[in-house]
N, C-alpha and C positions, 0 to 999 in steps of 0.2 A: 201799786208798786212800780208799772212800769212810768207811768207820769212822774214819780218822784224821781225815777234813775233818769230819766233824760232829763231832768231841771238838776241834778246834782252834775251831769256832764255836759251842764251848756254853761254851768252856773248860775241860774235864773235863781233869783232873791221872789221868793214869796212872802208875802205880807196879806195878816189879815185883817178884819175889821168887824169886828160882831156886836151886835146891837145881846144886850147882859140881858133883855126884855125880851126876847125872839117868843114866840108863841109857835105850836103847834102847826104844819101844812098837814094841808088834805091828800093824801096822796098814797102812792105805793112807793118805800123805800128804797128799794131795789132800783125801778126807773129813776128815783130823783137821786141816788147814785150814781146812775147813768149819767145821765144829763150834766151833773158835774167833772164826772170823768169827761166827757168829751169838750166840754170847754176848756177845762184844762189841758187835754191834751192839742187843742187848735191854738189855744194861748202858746204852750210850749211850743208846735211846730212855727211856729211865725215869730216867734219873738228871739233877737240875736242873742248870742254868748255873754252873758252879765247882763242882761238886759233883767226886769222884773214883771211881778204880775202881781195886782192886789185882787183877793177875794173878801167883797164885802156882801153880810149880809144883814136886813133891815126890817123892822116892818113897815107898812106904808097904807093906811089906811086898811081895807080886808085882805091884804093882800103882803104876802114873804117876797121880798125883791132881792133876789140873788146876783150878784154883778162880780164879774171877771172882768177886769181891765188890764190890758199890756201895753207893752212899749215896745211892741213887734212892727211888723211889714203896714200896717194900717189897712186901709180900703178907701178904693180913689170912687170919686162920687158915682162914677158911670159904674161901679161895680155893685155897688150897696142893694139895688133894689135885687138884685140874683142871690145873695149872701147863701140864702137856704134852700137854695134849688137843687133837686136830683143833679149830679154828673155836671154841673155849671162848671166851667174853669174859668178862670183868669185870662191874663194873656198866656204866650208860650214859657217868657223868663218865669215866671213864678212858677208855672207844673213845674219845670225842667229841675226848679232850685229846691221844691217842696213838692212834690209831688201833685194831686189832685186835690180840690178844692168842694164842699158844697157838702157832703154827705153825713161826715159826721154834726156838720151844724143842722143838715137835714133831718135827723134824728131829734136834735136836741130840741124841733121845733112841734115834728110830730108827738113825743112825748109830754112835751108841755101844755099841747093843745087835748090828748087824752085826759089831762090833767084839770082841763078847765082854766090853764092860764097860756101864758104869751111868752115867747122871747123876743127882743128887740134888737138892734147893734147900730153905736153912733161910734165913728172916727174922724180927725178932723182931717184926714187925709194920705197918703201914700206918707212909710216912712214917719207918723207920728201915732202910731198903737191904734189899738179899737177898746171898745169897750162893749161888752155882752149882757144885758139885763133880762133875766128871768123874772114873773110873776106869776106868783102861784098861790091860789088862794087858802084863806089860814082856817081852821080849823075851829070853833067855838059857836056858841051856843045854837040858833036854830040852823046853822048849817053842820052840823055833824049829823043828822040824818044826811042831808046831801053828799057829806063826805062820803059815807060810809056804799052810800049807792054808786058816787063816782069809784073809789077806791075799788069796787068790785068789777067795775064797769074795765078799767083800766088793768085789772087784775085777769079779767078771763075773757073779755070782748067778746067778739065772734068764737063757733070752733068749727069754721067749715070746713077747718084744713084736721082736724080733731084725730089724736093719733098715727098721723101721715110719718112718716119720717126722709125727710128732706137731705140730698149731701149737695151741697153749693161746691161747684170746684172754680175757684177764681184767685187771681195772683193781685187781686185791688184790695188790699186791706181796707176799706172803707166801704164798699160796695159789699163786703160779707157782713161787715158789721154790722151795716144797714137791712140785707137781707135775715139776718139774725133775728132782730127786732121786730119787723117787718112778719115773719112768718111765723112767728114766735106765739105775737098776738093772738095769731088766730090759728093756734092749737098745734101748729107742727112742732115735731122736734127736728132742730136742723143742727147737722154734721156741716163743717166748714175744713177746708184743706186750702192751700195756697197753689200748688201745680197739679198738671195731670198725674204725671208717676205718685205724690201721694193720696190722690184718688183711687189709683187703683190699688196702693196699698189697705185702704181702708174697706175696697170692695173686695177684698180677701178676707176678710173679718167679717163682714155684714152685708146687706143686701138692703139699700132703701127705698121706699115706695116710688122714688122720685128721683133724678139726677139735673141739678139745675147749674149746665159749664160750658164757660167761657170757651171760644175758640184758638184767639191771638194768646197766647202763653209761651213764653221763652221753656226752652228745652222740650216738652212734648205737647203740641197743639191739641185742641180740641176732638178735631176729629182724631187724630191717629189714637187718640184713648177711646171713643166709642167704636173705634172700628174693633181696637184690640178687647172690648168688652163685648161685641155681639159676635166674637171668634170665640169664648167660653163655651165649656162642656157644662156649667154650671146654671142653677135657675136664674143667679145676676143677670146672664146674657142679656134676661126679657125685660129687664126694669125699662121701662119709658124714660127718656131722656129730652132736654129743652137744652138748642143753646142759644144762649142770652150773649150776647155780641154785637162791637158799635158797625158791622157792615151790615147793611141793610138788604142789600140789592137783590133782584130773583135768583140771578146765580149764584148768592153765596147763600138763599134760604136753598135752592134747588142741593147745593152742597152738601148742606148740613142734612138734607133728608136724603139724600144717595149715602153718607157718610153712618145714618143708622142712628140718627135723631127724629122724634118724632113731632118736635115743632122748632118753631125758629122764630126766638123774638129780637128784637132791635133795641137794643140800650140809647137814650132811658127809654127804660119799662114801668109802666105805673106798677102800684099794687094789686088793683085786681086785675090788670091784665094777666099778670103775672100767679094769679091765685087762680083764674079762672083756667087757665091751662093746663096748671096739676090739678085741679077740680076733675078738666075735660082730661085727662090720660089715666086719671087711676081710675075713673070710672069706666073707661073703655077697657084696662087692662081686666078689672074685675069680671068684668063679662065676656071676655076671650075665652074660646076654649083652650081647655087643658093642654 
């Protein structure tokens, strides 16, 4: 819904192209809805007012080939080989005009590859569109045992994070989304909020195993919310907290742990950097005395 209301308020003309023969993908529903929401939403973000986007899909040997093509911003050749990299930006004019770059396509590459397929992207240039090809393999005769094992695989992966429950406080839309995903796979439930203050509205309601938030946030930084969370009369006070933040330096980790966090990672964060940390803190909290 929200992809349709920004292509009904930019104007963007969709068009689509479907093969009447399509067969069957191997996959989980859910993700290969994902995967299309967020190309379409990076189609939308990059492509001007009237401008369009075709969605075709094909089949092509074993394989469903998904393609989103625009007539958006392009990507200049020195850009392309970054396209799906964690936190990658552009130059400055493009964050400034469009915000961040790199995540949502990051997702769309990690999902494809749980998948057992690829995404690709050819543009001929700045200013003449791009083009996004998904492959995902189809579904039919001695591969649906495989499917069926991949499907599960991509369904429940790991669950080292298994029951955990995670609150991301960050003002990146793209970076929660990812994080979503990301911890998702591997068993957590994760809470998402956009600033500190509704952070701490939601830590009025609940209490999660984990706190994983940004420092740099317009209106109430980082720290002054962990500070005002380990001022609590409450058992929240104790939750272990992480902050994920693009400053690296000894003084801003030393910060962050005078400040009442109890690790401090640097953006970009892999995934299991990032897993092995709530790994490392709920297991210490569990064994803290009372």
């Amino acid at each position: 819904d929200a992809v349709r209301l920004s292509m009904q308020t930019k104007k963007i003309r969709l068009q689509t192209e479907i093969d009447p023969q399509m067969v069957q993908v191997a996959g989980d529903p859910n993700r290969i809805q994902q995967i299309m929401v967020n190309l379409l939403s990076n189609a939308v973000k990059f492509t001007p007012h009237s401008g369009s986007i075709t969605v075709r899909l094909q089949q092509c040997d074993r394989c469903v080939h998904i393609q989103v093509q625009d007539t958006g911003k392009g990507i200049t050749p020195e850009f392309m080989p970054y396209v799906f990299e964690q936190f990658r930006q552009a130059d400055s004019t493009i964050t400034r005009q469009f915000g961040g770059l790199g995540l949502g396509l990051s997702i769309v590459r990690h999902l494809c590859e749980l998948h057992g397929g690829s995404v690709s992207v050819d543009s001929p240039g700045e200013d003449q569109g791009s083009t996004f090809t998904v492959c995902l393999p189809i579904q039919d005769g001695d591969q649906r045992l495989g499917a069926r094992q991949q499907l599960k695989r991509v369904s429940t992966l790991a669950t080292d994070l298994d029951e955990l429950t995670v609150l991301v406080i960050d003002d990146d839309d793209d970076l929660r989304d990812w994080l979503v995903v990301a911890l998702q796979e591997h068993g957590a439930e994760v809470l998402t909020v956009a600033s500190a203050r509704d952070g701490l509205q939601v830590l009025d309601q609940r209490c999660p195993d984990v706190i994983v938030c940004d420092i740099g946030m317009p209106d109430m930084n980082g720290y002054d919310l962990i500070r005002q969370l380990r001022q609590r009369s409450d058992h929240c006070r104790q939750i272990p907290a992480i902050a994920l933040t693009a400053y690296a330096g000894d003084f801003n980790r030393q910060s962050a742990l005078e400040a009442g966090f109890q690790q401090h990672l640097a953006k970009p964060v892999s995934l299991d950097r990032l897993r092995q940390a709530i790994s490392t803190l709920v297991a210490a909290e569990s064994q803290a005395p009372e």
